[in-house]
C-alpha positions as CSV (number, residue, x, y, z in Angstrom):
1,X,98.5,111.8,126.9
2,X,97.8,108.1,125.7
3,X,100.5,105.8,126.2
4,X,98.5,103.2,124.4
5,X,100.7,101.6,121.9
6,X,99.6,101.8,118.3
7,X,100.2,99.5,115.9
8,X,101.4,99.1,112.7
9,X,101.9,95.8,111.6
10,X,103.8,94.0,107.7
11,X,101.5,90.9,107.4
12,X,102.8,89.8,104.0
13,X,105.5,91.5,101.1
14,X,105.1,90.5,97.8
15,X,107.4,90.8,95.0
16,X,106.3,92.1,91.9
17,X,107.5,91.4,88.4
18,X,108.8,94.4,87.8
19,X,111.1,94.9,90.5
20,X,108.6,96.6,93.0
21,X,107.7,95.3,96.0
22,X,104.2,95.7,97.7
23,X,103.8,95.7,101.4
24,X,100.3,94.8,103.2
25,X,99.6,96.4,106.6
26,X,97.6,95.6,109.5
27,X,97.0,98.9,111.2
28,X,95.0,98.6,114.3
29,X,92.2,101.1,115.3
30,X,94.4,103.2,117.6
31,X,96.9,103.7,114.8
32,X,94.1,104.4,112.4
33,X,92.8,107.3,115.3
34,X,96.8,108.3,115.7
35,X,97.2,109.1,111.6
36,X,94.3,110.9,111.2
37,X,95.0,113.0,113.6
38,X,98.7,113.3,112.8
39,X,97.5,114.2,109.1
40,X,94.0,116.4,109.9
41,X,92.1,114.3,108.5
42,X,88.4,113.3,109.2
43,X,88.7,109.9,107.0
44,X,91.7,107.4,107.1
45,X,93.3,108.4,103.4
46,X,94.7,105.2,101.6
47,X,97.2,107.5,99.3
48,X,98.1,110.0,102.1
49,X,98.7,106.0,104.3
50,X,101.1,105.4,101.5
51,X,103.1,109.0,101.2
52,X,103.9,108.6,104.8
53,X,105.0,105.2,104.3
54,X,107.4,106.2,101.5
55,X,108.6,108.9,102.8
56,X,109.4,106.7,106.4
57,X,111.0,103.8,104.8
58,X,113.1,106.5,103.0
59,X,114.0,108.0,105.8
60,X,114.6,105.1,108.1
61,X,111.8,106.5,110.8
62,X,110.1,102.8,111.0
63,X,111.4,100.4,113.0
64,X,110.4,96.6,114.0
């Protein structure tokens, strides 16, 4: 098991006009390695990145 910790970083929130807010990442490589392989995937996936962030925030599973 690695006990490397992988990260997952906020480097900057914006706040959009309408009401939305946009959140920019820093994920670094072993947290790229870690979410493909949590999600099967060969390539790092942008909109499946952005489900799991949703659905996180929504249910409080990210921390600082």
């Amino acid at each position: 098991m690695n006990s490397k910790i992988k990260r997952l970083r906020i480097t900057d929130i914006n706040h959009n006009d309408d009401g939305t807010t946009t959140l920019i990442f820093d994920l670094d490589d072993d947290f790229i390695e870690w979410f493909k392989e949590r999600e099967g995937l060969k390539r790092f996936s942008h909109k499946r990145f952005e489900k799991f962030i949703k659905e996180s925030l929504k249910n409080g599973r990210l921390k600082k």
